[in-house]
MARNU-702185 format. One line per field, with one value per residue (C-alpha): residue in one letter; x, y negated, z. Coordinates in nm, 2 decimals. Last residue first. Layout:
% MARNU-702185
res: a:...
east: X:...
north: Y:...
up: Z:...
END
This chain:
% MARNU-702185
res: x:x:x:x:x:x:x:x:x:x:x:x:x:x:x:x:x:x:x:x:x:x:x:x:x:x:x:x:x:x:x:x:x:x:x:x:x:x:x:x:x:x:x:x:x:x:x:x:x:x:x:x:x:x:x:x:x:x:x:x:x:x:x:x:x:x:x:x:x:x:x:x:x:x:x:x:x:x:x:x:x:x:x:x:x:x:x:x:x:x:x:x:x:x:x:x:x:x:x:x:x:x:x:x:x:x:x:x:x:x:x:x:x:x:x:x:x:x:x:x:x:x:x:x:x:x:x:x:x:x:x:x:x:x:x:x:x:x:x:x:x:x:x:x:x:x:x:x:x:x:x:x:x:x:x:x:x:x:x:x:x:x:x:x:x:x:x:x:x:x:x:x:x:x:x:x:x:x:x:x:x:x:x:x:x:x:x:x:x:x:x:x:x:x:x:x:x:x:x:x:x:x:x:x:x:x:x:x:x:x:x:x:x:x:x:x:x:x:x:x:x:x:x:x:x:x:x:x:x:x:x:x:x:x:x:x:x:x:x:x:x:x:x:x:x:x:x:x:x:x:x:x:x:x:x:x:x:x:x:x:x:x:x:x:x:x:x:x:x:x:x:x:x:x:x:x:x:x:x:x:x:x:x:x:x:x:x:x:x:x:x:x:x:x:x:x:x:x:x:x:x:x:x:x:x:x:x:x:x:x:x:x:x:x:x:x:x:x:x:x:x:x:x:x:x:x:x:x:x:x:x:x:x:x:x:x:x:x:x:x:x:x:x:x:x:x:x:x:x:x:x:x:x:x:x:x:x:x:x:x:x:x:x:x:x:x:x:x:x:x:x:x:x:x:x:x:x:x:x:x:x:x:x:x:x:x:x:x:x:x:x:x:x:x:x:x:x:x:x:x:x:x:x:x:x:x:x:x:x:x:x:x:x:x:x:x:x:x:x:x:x:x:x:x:x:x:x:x:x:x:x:x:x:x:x:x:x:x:x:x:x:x:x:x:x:x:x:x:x:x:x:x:x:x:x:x:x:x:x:x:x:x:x:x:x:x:x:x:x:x
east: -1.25:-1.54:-1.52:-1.82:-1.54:-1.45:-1.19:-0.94:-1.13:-1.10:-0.73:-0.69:-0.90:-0.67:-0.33:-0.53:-0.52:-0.14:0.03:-0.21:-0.13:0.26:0.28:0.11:0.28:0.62:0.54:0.43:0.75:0.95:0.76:0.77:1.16:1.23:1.26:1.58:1.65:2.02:2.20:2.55:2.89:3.10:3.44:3.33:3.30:3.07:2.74:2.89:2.73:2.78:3.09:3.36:3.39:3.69:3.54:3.34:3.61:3.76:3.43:3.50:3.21:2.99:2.69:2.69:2.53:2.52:2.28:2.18:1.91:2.10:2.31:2.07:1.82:1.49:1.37:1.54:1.36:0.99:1.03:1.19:0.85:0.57:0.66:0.59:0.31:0.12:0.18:-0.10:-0.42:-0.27:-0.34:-0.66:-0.81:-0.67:-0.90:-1.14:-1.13:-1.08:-1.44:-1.61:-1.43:-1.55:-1.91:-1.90:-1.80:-1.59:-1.36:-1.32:-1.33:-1.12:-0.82:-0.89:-0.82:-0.49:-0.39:-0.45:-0.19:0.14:0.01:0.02:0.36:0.47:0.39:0.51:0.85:0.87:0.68:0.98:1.27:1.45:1.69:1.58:1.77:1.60:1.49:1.43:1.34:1.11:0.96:0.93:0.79:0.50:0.45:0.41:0.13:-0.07:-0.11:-0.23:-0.50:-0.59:-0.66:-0.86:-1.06:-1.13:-1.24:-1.48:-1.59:-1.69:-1.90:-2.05:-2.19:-2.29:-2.51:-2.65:-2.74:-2.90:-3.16:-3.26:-3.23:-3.33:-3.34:-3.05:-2.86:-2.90:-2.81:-2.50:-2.39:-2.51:-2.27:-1.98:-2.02:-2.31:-2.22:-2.46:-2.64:-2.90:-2.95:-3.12:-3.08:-2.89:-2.94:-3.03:-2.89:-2.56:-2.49:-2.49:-2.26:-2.02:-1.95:-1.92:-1.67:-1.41:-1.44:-1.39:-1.12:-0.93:-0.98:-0.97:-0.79:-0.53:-0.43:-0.41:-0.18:0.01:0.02:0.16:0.44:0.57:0.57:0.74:1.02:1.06:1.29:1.48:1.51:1.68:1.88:2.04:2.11:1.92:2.15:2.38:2.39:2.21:2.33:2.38:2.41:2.10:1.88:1.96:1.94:1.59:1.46:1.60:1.38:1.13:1.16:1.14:0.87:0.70:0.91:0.85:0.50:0.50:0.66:0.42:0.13:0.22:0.14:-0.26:-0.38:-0.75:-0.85:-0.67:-0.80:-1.21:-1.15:-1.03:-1.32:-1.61:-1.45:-1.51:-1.85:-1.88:-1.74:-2.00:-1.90:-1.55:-1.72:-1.98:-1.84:-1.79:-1.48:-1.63:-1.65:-1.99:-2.11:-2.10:-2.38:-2.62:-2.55:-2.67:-3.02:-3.23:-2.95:-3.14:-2.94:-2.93:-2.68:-2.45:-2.38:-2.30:-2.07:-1.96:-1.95:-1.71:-1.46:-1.44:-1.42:-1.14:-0.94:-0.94:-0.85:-0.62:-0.47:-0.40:-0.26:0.04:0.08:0.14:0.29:0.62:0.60:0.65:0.88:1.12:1.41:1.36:1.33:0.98:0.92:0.51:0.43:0.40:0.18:-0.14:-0.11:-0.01:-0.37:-0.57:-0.46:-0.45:-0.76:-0.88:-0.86:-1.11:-1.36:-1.33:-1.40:-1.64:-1.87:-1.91:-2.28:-2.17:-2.20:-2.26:-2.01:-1.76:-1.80:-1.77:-1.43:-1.31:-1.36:-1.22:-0.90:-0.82:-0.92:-0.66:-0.43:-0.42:-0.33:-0.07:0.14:0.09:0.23:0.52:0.58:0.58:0.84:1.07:1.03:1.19:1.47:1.60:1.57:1.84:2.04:2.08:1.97:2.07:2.14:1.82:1.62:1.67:1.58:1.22:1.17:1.28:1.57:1.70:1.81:1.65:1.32:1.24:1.25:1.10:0.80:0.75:0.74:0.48:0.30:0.28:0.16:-0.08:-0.22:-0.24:-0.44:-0.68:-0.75:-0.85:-1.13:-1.24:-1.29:-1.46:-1.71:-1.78:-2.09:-2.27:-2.52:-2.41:-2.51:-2.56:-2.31:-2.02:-2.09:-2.10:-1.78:-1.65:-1.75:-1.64:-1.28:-1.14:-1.28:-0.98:-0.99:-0.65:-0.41:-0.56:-0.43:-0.08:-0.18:-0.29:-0.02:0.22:0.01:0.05:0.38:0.39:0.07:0.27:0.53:0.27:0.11:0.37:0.46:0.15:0.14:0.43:0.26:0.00
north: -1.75:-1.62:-1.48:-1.50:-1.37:-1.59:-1.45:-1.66:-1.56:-1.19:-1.30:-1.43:-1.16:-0.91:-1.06:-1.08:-0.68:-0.59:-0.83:-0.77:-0.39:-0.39:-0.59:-0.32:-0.05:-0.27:-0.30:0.08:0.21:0.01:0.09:0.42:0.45:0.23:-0.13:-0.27:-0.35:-0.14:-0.19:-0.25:-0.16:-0.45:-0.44:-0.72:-0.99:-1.25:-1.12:-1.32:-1.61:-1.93:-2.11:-1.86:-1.56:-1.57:-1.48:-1.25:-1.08:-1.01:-0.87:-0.61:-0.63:-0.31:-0.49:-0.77:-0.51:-0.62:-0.71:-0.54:-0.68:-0.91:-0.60:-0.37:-0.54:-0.38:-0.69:-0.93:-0.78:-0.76:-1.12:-1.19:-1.06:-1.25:-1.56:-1.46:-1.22:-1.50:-1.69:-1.62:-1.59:-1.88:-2.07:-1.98:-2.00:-2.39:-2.36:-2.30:-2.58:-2.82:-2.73:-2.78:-3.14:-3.21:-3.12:-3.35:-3.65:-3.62:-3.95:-4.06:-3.67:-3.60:-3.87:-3.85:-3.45:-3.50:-3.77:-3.55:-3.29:-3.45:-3.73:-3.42:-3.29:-3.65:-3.75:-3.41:-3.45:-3.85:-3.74:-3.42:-3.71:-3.66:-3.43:-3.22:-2.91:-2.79:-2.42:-2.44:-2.83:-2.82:-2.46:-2.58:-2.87:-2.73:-2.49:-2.76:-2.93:-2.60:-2.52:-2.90:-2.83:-2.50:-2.62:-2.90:-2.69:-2.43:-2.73:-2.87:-2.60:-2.39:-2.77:-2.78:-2.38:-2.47:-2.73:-2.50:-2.26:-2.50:-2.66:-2.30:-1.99:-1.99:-2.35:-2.50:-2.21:-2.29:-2.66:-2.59:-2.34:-2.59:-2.80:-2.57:-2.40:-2.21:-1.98:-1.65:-1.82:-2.02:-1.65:-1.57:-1.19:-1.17:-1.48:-1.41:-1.11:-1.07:-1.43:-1.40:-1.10:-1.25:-1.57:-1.28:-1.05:-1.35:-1.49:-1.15:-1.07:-1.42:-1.36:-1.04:-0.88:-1.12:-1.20:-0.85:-0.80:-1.10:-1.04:-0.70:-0.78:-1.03:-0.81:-0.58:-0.81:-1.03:-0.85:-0.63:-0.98:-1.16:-0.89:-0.81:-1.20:-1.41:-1.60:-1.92:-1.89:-2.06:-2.15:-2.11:-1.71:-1.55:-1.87:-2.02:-1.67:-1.60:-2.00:-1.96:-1.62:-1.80:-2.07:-1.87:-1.63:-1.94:-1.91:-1.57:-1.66:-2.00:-1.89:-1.63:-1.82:-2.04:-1.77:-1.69:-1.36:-1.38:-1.65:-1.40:-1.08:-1.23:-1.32:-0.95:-0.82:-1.05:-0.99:-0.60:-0.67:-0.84:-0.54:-0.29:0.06:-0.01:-0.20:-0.04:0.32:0.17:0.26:0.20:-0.14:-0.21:0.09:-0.08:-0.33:-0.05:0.18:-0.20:-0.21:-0.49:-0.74:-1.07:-1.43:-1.69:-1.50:-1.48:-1.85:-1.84:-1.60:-1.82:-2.11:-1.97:-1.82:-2.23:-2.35:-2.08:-2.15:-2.53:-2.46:-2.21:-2.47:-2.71:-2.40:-2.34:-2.74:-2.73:-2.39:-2.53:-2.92:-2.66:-2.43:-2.73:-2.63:-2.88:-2.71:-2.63:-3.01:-3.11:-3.45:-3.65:-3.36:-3.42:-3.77:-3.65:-3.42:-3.72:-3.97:-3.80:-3.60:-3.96:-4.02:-3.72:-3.86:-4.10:-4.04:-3.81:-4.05:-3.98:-3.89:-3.81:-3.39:-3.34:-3.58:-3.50:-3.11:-3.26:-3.40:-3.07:-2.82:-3.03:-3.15:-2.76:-2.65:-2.89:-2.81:-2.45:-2.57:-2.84:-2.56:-2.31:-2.55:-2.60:-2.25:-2.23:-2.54:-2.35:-2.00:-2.13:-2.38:-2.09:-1.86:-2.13:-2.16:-1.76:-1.57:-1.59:-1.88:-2.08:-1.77:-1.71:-2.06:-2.06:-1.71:-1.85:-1.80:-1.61:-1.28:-1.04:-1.23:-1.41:-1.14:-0.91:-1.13:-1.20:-0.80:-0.84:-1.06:-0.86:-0.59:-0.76:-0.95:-0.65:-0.47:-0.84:-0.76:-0.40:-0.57:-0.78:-0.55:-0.35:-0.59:-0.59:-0.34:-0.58:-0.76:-0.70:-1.05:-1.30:-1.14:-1.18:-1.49:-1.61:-1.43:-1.66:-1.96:-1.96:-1.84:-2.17:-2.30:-2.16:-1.81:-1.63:-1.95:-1.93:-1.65:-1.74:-1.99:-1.71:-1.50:-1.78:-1.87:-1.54:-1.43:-1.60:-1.34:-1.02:-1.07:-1.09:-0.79:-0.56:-0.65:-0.58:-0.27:-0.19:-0.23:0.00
up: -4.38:-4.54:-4.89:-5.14:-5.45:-5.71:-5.80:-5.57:-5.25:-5.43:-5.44:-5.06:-4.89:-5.12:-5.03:-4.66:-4.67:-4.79:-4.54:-4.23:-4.33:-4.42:-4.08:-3.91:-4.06:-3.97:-3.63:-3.56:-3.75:-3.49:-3.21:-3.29:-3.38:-3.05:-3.08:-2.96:-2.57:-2.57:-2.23:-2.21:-2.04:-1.96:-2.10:-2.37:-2.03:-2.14:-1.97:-1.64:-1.74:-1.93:-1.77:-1.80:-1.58:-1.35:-1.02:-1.22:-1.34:-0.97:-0.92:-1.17:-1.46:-1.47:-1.26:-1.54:-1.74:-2.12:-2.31:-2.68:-2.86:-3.16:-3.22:-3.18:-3.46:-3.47:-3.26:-3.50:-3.77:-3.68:-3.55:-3.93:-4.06:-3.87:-4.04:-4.37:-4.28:-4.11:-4.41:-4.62:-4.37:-4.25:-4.53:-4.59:-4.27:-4.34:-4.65:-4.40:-4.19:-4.48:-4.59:-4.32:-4.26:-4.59:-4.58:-4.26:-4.45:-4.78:-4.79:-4.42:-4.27:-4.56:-4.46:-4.09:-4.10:-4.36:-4.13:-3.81:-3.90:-4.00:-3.70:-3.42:-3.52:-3.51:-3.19:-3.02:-3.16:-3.04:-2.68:-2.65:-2.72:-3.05:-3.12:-3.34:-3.39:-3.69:-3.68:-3.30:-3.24:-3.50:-3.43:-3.08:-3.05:-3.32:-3.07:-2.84:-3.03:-3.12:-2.73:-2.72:-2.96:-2.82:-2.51:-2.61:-2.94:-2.62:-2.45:-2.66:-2.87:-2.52:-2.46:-2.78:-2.76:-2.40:-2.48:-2.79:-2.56:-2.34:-2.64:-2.63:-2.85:-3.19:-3.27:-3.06:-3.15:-3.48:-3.47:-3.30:-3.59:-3.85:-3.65:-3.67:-3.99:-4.18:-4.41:-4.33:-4.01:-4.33:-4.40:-4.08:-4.07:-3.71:-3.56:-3.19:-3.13:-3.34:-3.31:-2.98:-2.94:-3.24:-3.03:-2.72:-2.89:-2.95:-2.59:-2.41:-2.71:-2.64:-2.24:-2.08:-2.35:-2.46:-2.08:-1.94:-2.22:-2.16:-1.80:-1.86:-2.10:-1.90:-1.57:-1.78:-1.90:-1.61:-1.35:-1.61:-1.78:-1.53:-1.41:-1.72:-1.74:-1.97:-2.24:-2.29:-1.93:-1.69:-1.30:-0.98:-1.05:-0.91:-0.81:-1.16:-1.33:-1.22:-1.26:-1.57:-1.65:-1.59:-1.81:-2.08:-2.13:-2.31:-2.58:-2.78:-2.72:-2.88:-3.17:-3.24:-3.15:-3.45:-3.67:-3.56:-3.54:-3.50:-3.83:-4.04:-3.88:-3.87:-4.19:-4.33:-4.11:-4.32:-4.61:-4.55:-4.44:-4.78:-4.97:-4.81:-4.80:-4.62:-4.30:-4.28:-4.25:-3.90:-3.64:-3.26:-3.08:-3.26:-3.06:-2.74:-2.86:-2.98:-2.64:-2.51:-2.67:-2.54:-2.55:-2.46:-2.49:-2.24:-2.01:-2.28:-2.34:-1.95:-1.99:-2.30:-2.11:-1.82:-2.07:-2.22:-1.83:-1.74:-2.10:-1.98:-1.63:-1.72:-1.98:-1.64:-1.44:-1.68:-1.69:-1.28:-1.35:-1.59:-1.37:-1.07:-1.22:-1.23:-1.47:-1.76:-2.08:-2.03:-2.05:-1.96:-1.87:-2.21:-2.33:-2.13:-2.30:-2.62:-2.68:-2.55:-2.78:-3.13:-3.02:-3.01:-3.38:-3.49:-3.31:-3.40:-3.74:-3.67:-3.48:-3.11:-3.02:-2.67:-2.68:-3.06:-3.19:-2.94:-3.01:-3.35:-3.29:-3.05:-3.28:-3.61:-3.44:-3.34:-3.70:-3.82:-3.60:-3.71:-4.05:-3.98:-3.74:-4.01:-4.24:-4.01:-4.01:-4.42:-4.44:-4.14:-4.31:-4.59:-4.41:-4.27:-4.58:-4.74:-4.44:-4.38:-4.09:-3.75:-3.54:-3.71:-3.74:-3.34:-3.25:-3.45:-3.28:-2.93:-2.78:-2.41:-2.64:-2.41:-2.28:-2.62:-2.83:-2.59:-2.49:-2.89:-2.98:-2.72:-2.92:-3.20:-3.05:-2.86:-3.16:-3.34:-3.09:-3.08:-3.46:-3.39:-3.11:-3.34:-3.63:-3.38:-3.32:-3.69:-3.62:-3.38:-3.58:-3.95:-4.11:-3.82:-3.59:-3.91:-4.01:-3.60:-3.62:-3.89:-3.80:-3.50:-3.52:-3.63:-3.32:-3.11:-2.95:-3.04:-2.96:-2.62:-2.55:-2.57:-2.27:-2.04:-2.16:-2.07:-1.71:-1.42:-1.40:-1.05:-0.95:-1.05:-0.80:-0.52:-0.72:-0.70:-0.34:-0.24:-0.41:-0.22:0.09:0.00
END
């Protein structure tokens, strides 16, 4: 008993990067898409949700590891390790996906403003410019206070906590008469192979789930704990984690982001598909219709409180998720290029490269605009989520890159003379081998091959012609 204590105690201050990870999984530009999916098949493309969230946490673990043995983020570890040319690639498509998830980000949380205080689009748009930096100016995980790290850990909780509490409640207004029905939609459907739009449908549902910039983000927001690990341990940080530093992190990581994905992003993503499933299921205006209409529909069928709710989950998932998108965007500019500009300056202008685009259609096109600029961003990252995803496949295969070695081998009289990184400098040392195993590795790359192989055909039936939702 007492050692489950102990086990959960340390548990407890792992607690906030999966949380925050998560919330790159349940951001408004998933909306659309399941309420497409409830309103046309009910329940059956639950499971597409819940297959979409396994590949999230596969991925994303591959993050944890990446970032926990080699101490750098996946923006960092392309800079120091692959060529200048494919660098600068991956860096113009990452920064797309940064532009492209923000977009859906400003779009959430403007109309939720329009809906909730009868804010006009325009601005909107404009103050998710102002809020989103001034939450920012206070956090810097490069710093080494855990308590600025957990002080802004527990502020996304807050939001994610508010966004999981309106859907329960969203759930609560809605009747489920058959539940065997419900939990049958998690189970493998003919469905979804016999009926090409059902397939769409599950291809959408995939590229609007697994998100690119989450991938950066995860691989560094494991971080700053293990600094805090080595700083007590050693006095200081070394140019990478310590053995210790990550054989105390690394599972613990792992399970909180688990924990994290499921509880959360697929709690949140299975209930917008839940309602639509049983209250607009064969209402063909529910087929295509976006945010507002979505609002509007809710309002109709369920209850003027439903569609309350609705704006307010839109409000501060697209708040969290917005300034989750912001410092990912920190840190694939400062990892691939080395910026050195101050945190607000880098923040500033990963926000504006998005919001201008936003402002310019919103001015030009309306609300039929803004629509259709969220899903072309689905789009997008649809297509380069296999781009990115692939050198984090690499570098975790790589031994060389994932081998530490055991300061515990090192003579003490060594470590009296160790240089001023760590004492993982020594070459005597003996070392310890973090690299994918033959099933995690052939696991990673099937799933790549899959995500890769399935939104090329989302993407060219889209191109076709095909009625695609994104």
């Amino acid at each position: 008993m007492a050692r489950l204590i102990d086990i959960l105690r340390k548990f407890v201050k792992f607690i906030g990067p999966g949380i925050m990870v998560s919330v790159a999984y349940m951001d408004p530009g998933n909306y659309s898409t399941s309420v497409s999916g409830g309103a046309q098949y009910k329940y059956t493309l639950l499971f597409s949700i819940f297959i979409s969230n396994i590949f999230a946490v596969l991925l994303q673990c591959l993050c944890v590891k990446l970032g926990t043995v080699t101490g750098y983020d996946l923006a960092e570890n392309c800079r120091r390790n692959l060529p200048k040319r494919i660098n600068i690639i991956l860096y113009i498509f990452a920064e797309i996906a940064i532009i492209a998830t923000d977009l859906a980000e400003v779009v959430g949380t403007a109309i939720a403003l329009k809906i909730l205080f009868n804010i006009p689009l325009i601005w909107g748009v404009v103050l998710t410019v102002l809020d989103v930096l001034l939450i920012l100016m206070f956090y810097n995980p490069e710093g080494h206070s855990m308590k600025k790290v957990r002080a802004f850990e527990l502020f996304v909780s807050i939001l994610v906590a508010c966004t999981v509490i309106c859907f329960f409640l969203e759930l609560l207004e809605i009747s489920i008469p058959d539940k065997v029905e419900l939990l049958k939609g998690f189970l493998p459907s003919k469905i979804i192979f016999k009926e090409q739009q059902a397939l769409y449908i599950s291809l959408g549902i995939l590229g609007a789930t697994v998100m690119p910039h989450s991938l950066y983000l995860g691989s560094s927001v494991v971080k700053p704990r293990l600094n805090e690990y080595d700083l007590q341990t050693y006095g200081k940080i070394g140019s990478r984690p310590s053995l210790g530093a990550i054989k105390y992190s690394l599972h613990y990581s792992y399970a909180e982001l688990i924990i994290s994905l499921f509880l959360i992003a697929t709690f949140v993503n299975s209930a917008i598909l839940i309602v639509a499933g049983a209250t607009l299921f064969g209402q063909p205006e529910a087929e295509d219709a976006d945010l507002l209409s979505i609002y509007n529909l809710l309002v109709r069928y369920v209850s003027p409180a439903a569609g309350l709710i609705f704006a307010l989950a839109m409000l501060f998932s697209g708040q969290s998720a917005g300034v989750i998108c912001t410092v990912a965007g920190q840190i694939v500019s400062e990892g691939f290029l080395e910026w050195s500009l101050p945190p607000w300056a880098t923040r500033l202008c990963t926000r504006m490269i998005a919001i201008i685009p936003c402002l310019f259609v919103t001015i030009t096109l309306g609300e039929r605009g803004i629509s259709d600029i969220l899903n072309l961003s689905q789009v997008v990252l649809s297509l380069i989520l296999p781009i990115v995803s692939a050198p984090l496949i690499y570098f975790t295969t790589n031994k060389k890159l994932m081998t530490v070695e055991d300061e515990r081998s090192i003579p003490e009289s060594h470590n009296e003379e160790s240089t001023e990184n760590t004492p993982l400098n020594n070459t005597n040392a003996s070392k310890v081998d973090f690299s994918n195993g033959s099933l995690l590795t052939y696991s990673s790359v099937l799933v790549w091959a899959l995500i890769g192989s399935l939104n090329t055909y989302l993407i060219v039936s889209f191109l076709l012609g095909a009625d695609v939702h994104f």
